[in-house]
N, C-alpha and C positions, 0 to 999 in steps of 0.2 A: 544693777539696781541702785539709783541715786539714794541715798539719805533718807531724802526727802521722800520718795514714794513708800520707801520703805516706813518710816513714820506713820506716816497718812493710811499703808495697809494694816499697822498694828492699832491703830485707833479705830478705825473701821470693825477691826476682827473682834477687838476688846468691844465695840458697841452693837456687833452681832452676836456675837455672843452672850453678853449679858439679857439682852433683849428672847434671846432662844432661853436661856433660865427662868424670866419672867412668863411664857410661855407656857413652858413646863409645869410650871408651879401653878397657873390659871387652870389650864387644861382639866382640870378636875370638878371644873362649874359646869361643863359641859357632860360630864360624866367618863370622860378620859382620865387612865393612868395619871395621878403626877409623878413624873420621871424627875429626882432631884440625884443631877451626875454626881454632882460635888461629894455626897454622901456614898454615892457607891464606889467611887474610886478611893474616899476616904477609907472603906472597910475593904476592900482590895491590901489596901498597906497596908492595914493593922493585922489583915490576917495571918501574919507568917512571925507577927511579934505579939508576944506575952505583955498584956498591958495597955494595948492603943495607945503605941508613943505619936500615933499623929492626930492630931486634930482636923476638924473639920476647916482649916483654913489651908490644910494642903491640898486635900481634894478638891477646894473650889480653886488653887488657884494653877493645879494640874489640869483643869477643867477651863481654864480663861487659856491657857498657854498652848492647849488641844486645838481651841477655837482661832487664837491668832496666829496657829501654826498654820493653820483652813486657809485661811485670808492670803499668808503667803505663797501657798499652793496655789490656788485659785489666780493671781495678782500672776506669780512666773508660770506656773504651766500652761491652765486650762483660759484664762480670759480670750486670750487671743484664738482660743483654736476651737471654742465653741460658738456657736454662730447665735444669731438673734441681739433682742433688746436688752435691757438689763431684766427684765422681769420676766422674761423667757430664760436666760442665764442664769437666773435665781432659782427659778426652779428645780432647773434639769441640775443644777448642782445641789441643792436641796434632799434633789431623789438620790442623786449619786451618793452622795455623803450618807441617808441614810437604809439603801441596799449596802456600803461597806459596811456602818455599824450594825447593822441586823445579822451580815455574816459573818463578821470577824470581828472586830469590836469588841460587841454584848458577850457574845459566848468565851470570850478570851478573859474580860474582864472581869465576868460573873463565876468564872471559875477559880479565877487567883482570889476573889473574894472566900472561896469556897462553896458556890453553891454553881449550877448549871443555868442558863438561861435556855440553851440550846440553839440554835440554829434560827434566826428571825423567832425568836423568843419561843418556841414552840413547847420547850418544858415549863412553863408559868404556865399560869392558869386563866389565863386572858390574850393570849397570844395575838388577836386578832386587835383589840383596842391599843399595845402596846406598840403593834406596827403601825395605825393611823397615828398615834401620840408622836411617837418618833420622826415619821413624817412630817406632821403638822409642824415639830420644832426645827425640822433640818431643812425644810421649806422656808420657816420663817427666818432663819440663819443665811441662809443664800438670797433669797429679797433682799433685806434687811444689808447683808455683807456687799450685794452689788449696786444696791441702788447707792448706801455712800460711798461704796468707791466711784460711783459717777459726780455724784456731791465733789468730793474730795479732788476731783480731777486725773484718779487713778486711772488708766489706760491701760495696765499691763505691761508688761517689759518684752522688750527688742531682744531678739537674737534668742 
């Protein structure tokens, strides 16, 4: 991977990204969950220390570095091996990304928080609105992530 694409995929990730937090944060006009990551990964880390030595600007910015890590996944693995437009590839990675966080993800991270989410959120108490919410942002993250890397001129990487 040239420099250069690589750039191009981390600005991309960082503007899918933020755009999926803007989301999330919306999602609650409509009567959906607002899911704010940044927060729950922040209490994730504080739970194992006396105190909250971290701030909420760790969690957000474990939460942008989750998302450009996406972009670079997406960018070397899957671009080229998934078929369709960019807005069919947004999707189906959209869905991808959020079947991973529904099964392993949430439940990993809800618990080092100290509490369970369970399995596609199934121990909340809205499990069903929390899978559309999740959706809706991890959808909007894969749009979002492939339409600029078509902007951007990103293709994916050889070999």
């Amino acid at each position: 991977m040239s420099s250069s694409i690589f750039f191009r995929t981390v600005i991309c990730g960082f503007i899918a990204t933020f755009l999926m937090a803007m989301v999330a944060f919306l999602q609650g006009a409509v009567g959906l969950p607002v899911i704010d990551v940044g927060h729950i990964l922040t209490e994730s880390f504080n739970h194992v220390y006396q105190g909250d030595p971290y701030h909420i600007i760790f969690g957000n910015l474990a939460f942008n570095l989750v998302g450009i890590g996406l972009a670079l996944i997406w960018v070397v693995y899957l671009q080229k091996r998934i078929p369709g437009n960019w807005l069919v590839q947004g999707i189906i990675y959209g869905v991808i990304i959020s079947i991973v966080a529904g099964l392993i993800v949430s439940p990993v991270v809800s618990i080092a928080a100290g509490e369970s989410f369970g399995l596609f959120y199934s121990e909340t108490w809205i499990p069903g609105k929390l899978i559309i919410a999740g959706l809706l942002m991890h959808i909007v993250y894969g749009l979002v992530l492939t339409q600029s890397l078509k902007v951007a001129g990103v293709d994916g990487v050889n070999g």
